[in-house]
DSSP file (Angstrom, degrees, kcal/mol; ACC not computed):
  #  RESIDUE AA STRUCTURE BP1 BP2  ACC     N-H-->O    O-->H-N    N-H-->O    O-->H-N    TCO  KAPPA ALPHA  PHI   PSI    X-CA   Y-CA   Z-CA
    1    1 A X              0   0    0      0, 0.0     3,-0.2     0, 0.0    49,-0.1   0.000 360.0 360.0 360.0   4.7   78.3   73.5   -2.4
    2    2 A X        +     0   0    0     47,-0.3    48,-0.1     1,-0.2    50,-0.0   0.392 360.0  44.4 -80.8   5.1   74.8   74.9   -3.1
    3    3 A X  S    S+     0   0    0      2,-0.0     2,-0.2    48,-0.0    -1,-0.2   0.335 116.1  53.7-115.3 -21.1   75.0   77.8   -0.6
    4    4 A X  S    S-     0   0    0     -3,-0.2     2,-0.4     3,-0.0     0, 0.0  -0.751  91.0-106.2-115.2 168.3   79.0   78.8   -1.8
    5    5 A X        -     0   0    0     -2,-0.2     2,-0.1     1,-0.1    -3,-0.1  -0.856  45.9 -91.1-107.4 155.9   80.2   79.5   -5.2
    6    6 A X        -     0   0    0     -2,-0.4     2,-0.6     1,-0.1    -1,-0.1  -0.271  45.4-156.0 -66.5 113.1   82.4   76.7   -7.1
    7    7 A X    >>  -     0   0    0      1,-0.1     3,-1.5    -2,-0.1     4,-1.0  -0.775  20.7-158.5-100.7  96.6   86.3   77.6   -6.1
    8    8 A X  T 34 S+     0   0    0     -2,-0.6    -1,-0.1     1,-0.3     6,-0.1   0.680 100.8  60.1 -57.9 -22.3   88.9   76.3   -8.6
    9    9 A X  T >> S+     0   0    0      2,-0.2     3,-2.5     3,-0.1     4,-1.3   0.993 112.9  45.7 -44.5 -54.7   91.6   76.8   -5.1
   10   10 A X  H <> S+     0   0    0     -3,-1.5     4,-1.2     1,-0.3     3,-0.4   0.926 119.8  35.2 -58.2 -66.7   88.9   74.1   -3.8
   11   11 A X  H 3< S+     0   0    0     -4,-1.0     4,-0.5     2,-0.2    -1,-0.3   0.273 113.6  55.5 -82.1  20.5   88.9   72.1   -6.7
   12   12 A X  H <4 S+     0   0    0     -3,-2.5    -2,-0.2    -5,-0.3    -1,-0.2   0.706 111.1  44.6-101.3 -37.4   92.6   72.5   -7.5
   13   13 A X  H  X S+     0   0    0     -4,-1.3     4,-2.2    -3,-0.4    -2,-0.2   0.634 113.3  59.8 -80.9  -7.9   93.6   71.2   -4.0
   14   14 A X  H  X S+     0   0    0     -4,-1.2     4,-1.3     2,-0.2    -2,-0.2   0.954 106.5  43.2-108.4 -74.1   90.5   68.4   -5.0
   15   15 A X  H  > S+     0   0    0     -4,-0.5     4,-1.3     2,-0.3    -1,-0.2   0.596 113.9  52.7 -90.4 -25.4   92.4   67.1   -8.1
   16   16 A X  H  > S+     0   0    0      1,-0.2     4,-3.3     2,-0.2     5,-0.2   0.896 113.2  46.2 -81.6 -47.5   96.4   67.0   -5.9
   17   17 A X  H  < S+     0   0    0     -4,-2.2    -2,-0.3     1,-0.3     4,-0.2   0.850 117.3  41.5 -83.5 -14.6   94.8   64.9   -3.2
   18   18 A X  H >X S+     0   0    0     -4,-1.3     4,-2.9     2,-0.1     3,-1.4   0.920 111.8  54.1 -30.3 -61.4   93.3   62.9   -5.7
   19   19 A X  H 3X S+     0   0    0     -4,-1.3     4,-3.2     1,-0.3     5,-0.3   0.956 116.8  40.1 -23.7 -72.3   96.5   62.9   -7.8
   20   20 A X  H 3X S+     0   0    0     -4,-3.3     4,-0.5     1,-0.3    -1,-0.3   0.438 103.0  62.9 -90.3  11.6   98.6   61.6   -4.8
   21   21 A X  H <> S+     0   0    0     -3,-1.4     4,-3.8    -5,-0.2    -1,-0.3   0.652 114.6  35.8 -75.4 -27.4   96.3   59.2   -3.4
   22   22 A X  H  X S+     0   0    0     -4,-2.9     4,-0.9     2,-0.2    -2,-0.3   0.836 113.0  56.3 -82.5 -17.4   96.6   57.2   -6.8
   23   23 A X  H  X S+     0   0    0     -4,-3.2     4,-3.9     2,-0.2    -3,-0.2   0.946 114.6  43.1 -68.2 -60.6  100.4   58.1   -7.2
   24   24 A X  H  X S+     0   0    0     -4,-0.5     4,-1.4    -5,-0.3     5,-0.4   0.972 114.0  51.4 -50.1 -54.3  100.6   56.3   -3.3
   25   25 A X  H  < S+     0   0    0     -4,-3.8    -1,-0.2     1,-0.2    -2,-0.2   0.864 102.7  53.9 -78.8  -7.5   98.5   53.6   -4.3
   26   26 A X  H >< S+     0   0    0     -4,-0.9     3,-0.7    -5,-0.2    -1,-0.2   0.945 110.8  56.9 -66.5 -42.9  100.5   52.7   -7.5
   27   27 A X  H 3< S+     0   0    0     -4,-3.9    -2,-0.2     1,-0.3    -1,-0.2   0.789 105.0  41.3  -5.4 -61.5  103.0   52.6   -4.9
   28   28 A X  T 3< S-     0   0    0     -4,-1.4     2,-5.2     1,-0.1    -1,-0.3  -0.137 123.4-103.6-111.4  22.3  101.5   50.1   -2.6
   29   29 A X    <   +     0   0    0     -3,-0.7     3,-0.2    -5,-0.4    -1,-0.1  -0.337  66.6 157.5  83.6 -95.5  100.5   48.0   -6.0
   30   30 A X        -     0   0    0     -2,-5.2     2,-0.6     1,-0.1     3,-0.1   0.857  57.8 -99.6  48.7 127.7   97.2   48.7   -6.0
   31   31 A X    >>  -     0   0    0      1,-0.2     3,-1.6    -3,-0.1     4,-0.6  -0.677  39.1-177.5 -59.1 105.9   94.9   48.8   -8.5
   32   32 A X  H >> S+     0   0    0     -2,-0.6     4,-2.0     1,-0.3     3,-1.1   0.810  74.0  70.1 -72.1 -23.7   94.6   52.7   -9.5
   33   33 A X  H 34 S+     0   0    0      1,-0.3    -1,-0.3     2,-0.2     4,-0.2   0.749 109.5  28.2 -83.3 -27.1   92.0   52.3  -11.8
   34   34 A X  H <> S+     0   0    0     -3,-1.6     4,-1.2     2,-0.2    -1,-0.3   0.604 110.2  62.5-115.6  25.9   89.3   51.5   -9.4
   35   35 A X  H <X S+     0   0    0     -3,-1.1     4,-0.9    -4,-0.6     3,-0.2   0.925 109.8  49.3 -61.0 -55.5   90.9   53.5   -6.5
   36   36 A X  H  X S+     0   0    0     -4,-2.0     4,-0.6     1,-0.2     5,-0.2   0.671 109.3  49.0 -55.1 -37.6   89.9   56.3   -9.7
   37   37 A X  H >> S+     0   0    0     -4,-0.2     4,-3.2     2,-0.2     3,-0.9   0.958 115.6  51.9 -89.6 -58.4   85.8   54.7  -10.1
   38   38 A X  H 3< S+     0   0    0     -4,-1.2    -2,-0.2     1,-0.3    -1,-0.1   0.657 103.6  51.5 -74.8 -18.9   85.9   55.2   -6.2
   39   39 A X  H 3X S+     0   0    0     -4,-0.9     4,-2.2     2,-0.2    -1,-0.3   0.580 110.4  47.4 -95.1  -4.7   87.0   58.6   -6.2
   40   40 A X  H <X S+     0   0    0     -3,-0.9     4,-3.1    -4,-0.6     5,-0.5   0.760 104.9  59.9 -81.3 -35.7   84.2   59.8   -8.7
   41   41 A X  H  X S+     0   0    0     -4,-3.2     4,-1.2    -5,-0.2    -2,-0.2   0.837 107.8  42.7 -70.4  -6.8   81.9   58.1   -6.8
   42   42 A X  H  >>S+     0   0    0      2,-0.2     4,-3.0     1,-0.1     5,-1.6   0.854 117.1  52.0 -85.8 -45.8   83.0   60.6   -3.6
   43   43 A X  I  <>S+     0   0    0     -4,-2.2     5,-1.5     1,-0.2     6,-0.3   0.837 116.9  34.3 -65.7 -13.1   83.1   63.6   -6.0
   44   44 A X  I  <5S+     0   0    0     -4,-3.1    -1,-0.2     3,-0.1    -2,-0.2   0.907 127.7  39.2 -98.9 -26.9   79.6   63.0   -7.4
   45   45 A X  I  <5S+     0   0    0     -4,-1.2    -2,-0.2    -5,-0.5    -3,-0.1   0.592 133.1  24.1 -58.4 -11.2   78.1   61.6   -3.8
   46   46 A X  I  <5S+     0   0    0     -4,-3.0    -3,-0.2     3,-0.0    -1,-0.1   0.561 130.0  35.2-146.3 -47.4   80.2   64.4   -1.4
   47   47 A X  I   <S+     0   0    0     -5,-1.6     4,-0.2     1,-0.2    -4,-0.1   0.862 120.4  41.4 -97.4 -20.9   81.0   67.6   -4.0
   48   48 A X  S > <S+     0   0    0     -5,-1.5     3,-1.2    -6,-0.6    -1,-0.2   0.617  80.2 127.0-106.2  13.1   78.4   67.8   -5.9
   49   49 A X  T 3  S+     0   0    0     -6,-0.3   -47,-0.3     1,-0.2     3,-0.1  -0.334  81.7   8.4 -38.4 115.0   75.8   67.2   -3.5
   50   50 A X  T 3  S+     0   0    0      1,-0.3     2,-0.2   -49,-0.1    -1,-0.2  -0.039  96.9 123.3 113.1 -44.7   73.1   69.9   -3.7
   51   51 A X    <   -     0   0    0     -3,-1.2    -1,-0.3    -4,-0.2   -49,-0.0  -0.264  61.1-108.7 -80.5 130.1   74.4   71.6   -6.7
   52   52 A X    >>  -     0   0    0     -2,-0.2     4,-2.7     1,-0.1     3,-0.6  -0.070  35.6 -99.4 -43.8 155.8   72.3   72.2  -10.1
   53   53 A X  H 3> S+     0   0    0      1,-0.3     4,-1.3     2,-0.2    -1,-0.1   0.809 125.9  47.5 -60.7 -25.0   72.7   70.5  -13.4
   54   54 A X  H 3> S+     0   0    0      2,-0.2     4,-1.1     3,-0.1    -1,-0.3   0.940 111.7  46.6 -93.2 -29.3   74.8   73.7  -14.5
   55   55 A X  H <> S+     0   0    0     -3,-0.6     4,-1.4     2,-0.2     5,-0.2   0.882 113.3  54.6 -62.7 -52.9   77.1   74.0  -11.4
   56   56 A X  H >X S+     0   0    0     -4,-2.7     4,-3.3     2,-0.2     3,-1.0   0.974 106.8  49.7 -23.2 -68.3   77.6   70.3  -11.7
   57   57 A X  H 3< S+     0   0    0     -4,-1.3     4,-0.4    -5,-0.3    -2,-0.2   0.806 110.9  44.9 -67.5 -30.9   78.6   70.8  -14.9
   58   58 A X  H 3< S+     0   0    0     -4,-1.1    -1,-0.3     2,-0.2    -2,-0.2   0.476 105.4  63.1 -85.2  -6.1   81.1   73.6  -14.2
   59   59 A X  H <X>S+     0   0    0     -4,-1.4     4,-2.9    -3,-1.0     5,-0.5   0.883 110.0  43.5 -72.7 -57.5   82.5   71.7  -11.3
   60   60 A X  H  X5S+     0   0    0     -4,-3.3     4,-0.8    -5,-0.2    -2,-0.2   0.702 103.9  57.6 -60.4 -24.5   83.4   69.3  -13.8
   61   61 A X  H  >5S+     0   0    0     -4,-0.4     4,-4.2    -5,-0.3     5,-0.3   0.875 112.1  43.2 -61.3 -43.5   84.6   71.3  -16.3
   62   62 A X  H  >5S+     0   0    0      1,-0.2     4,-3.8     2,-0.2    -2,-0.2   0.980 105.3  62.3 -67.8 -37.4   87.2   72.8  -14.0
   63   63 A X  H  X5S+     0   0    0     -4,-2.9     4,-2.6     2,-0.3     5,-0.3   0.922 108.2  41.9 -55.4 -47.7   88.1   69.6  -12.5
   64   64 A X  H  X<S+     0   0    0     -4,-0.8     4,-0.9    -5,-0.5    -1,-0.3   0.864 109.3  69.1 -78.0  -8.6   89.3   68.2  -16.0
   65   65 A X  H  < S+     0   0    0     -4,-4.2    -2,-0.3    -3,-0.2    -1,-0.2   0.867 113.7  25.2 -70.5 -42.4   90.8   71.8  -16.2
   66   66 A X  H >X S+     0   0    0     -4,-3.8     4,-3.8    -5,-0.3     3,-1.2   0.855 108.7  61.7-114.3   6.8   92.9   70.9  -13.8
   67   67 A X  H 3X S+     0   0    0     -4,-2.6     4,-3.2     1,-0.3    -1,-0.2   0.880 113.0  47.4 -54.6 -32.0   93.4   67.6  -13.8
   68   68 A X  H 3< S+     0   0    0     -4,-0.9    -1,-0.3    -5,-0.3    -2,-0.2   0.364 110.0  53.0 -86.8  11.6   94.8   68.4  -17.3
   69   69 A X  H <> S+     0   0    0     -3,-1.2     4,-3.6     2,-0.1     3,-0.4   0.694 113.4  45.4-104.0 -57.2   96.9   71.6  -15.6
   70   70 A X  H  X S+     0   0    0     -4,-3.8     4,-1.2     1,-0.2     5,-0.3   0.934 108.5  62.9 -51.5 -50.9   98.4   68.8  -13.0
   71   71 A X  H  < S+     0   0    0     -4,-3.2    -1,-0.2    -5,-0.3    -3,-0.2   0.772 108.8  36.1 -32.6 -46.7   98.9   66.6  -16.1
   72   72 A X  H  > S+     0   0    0     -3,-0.4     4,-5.6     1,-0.2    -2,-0.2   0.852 107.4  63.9 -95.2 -50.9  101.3   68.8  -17.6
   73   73 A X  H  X S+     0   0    0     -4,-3.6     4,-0.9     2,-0.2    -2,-0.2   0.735 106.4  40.4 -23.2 -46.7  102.7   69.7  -15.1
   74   74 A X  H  X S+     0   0    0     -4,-1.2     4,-2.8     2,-0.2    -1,-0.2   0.553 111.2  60.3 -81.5 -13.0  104.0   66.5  -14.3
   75   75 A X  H  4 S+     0   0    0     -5,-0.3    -2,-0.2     2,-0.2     4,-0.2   0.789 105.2  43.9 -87.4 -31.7  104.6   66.0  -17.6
   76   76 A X  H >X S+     0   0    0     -4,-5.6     4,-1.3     2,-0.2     3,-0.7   0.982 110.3  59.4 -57.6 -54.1  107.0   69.0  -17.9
   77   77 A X  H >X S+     0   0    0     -4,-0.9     4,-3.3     1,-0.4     3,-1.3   0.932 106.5  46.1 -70.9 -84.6  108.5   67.9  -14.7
   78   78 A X  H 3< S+     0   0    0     -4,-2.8    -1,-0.4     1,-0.3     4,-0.2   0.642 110.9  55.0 -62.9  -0.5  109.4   64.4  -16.2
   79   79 A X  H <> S+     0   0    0     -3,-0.7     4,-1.1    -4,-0.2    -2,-0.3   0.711 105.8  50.5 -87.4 -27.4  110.8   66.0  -19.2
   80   80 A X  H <X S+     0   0    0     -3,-1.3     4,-5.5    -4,-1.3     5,-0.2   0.912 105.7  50.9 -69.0 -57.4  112.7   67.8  -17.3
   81   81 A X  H  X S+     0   0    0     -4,-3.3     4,-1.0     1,-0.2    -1,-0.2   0.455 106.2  63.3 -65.0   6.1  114.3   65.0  -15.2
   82   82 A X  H  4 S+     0   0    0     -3,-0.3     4,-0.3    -5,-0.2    -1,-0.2   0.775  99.2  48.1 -16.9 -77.1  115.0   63.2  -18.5
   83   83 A X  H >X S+     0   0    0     -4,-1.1     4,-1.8     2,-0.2     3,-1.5   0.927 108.8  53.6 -63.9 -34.2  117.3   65.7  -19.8
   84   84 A X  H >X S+     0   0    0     -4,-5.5     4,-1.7     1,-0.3     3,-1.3   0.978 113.1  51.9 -44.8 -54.7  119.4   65.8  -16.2
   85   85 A X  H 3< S+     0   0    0     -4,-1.0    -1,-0.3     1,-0.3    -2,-0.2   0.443 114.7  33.4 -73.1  17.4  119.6   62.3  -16.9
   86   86 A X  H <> S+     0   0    0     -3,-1.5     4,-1.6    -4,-0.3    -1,-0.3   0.660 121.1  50.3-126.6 -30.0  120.9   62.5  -20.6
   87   87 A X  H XX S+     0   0    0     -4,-1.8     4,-0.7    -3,-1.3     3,-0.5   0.994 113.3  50.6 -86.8 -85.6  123.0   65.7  -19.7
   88   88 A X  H 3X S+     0   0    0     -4,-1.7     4,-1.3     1,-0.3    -3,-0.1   0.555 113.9  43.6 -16.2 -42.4  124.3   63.5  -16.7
   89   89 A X  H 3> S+     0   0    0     -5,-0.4     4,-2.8     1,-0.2    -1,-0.3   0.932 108.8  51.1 -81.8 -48.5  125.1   60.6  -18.9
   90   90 A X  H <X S+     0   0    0     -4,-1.6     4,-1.2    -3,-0.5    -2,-0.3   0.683 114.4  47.1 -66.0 -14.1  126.8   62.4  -21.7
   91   91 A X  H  X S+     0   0    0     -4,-0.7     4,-2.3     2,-0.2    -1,-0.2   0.780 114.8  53.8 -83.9 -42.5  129.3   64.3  -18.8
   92   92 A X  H  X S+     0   0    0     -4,-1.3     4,-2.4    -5,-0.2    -2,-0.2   0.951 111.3  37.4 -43.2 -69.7  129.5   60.9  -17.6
   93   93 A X  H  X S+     0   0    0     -4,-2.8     4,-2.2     2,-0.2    -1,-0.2   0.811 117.3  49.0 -14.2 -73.1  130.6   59.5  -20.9
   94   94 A X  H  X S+     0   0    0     -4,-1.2     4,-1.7     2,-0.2    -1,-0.2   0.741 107.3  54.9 -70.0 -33.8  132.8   62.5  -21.9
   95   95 A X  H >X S+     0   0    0     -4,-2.3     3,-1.5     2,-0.2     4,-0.8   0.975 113.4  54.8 -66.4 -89.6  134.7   62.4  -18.0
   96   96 A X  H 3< S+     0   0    0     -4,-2.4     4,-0.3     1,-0.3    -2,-0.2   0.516 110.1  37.0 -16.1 -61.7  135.2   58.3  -19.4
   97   97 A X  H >X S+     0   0    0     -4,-2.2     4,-1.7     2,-0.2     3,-1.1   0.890 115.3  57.8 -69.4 -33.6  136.9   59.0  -22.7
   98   98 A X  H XX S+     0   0    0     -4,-1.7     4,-1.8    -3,-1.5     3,-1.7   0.971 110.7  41.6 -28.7 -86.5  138.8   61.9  -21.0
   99   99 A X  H 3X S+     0   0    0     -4,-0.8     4,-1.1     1,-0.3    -1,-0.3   0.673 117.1  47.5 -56.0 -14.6  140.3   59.5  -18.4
  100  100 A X  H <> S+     0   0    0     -3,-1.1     4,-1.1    -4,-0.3    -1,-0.3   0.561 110.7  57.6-115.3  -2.9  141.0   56.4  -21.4
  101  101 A X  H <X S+     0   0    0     -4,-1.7     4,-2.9    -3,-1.7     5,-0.4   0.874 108.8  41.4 -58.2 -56.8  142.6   59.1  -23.6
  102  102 A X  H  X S+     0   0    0     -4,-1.8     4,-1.6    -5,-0.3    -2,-0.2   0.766 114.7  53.0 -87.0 -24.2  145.0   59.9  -21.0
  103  103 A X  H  X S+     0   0    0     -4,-1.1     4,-1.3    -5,-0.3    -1,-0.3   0.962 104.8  50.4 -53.2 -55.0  145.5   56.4  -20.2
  104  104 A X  H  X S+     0   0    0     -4,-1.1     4,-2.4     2,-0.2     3,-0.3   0.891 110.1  58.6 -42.7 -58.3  146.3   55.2  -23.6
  105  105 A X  H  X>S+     0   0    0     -4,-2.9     4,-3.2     1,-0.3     5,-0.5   0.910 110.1  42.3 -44.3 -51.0  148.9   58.4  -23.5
  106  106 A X  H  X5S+     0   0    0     -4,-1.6     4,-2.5    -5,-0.4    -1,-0.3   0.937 111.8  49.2 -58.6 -43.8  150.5   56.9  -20.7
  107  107 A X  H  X5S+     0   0    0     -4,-1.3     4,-2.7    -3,-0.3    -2,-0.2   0.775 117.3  46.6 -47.1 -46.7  150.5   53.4  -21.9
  108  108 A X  H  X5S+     0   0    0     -4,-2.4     4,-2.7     2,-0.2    -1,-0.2   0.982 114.5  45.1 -67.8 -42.5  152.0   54.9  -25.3
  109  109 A X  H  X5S+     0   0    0     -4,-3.2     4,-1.9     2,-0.2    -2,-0.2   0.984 111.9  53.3 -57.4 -57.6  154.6   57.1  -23.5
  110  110 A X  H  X<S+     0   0    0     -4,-2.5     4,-2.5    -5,-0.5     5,-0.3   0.977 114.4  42.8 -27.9 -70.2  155.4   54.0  -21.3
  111  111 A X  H  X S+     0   0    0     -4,-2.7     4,-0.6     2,-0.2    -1,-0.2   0.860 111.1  51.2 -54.4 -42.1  156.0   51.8  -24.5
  112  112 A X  H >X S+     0   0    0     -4,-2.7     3,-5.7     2,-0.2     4,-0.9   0.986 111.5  49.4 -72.7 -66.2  157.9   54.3  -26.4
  113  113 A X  H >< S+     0   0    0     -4,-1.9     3,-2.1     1,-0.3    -2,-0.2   0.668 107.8  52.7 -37.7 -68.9  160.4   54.9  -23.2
  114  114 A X  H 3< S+     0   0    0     -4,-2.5    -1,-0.3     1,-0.3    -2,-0.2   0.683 103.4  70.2 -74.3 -13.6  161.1   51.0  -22.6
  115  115 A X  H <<        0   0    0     -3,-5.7    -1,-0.3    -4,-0.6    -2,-0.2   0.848 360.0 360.0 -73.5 -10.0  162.0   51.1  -26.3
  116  116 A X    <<        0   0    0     -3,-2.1    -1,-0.2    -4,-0.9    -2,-0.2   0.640 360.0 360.0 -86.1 360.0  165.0   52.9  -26.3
């Protein structure tokens, strides 16, 4: 990267194919945490090859800029599916007493008719 200037597209798509190679290897079992030690060792051996102690240092900034952008992201994302599932439950729920209300009614109506 010492001939180009540092591109946060570059390092945005940098931080997803990271992202989802440890998302896959949690998958398969894995241990992510030194799949994670092996991918620092590509980014300081393979991106920051070449580059000065201050370009370094702004590679890196932006890479925890977006790791922490991806972060939230995902983190909205599962906040979101959360509420379907609580929204989901409580329709669930409500459809339940609905239907054992209407049972009961029948059951009552039933009993009153066989008394007479």
């Amino acid at each position: 990267m010492t001939d180009r200037s540092l591109s946060r597209k570059a390092v945005r798509e940098l931080v997803k194919i990271n992202h989802t190679e440890l998302a896959e290897a949690a998958q398969r079992g894995e241990n992510i945490h030194q799949l994670a030690l092996d991918q620092q060792d590509i980014i300081v051996e393979q991106h920051t090859e070449g580059m000065s102690p201050e370009e370094q240092a702004r590679f890196f900034e932006m890479y925890a800029q977006e790791s922490d952008a991806l972060n939230a992201e995902l983190e909205a994302d599962t906040q979101k599916l959360i509420a379907d599932t609580e929204k989901r439950g409580q329709e669930a729920e409500l459809g339940g007493k609905i239907i054992g209300a209407i049972i009961i009614f029948i059951l009552v109506i039933f009993a009153l008719s066989q008394i007479n």
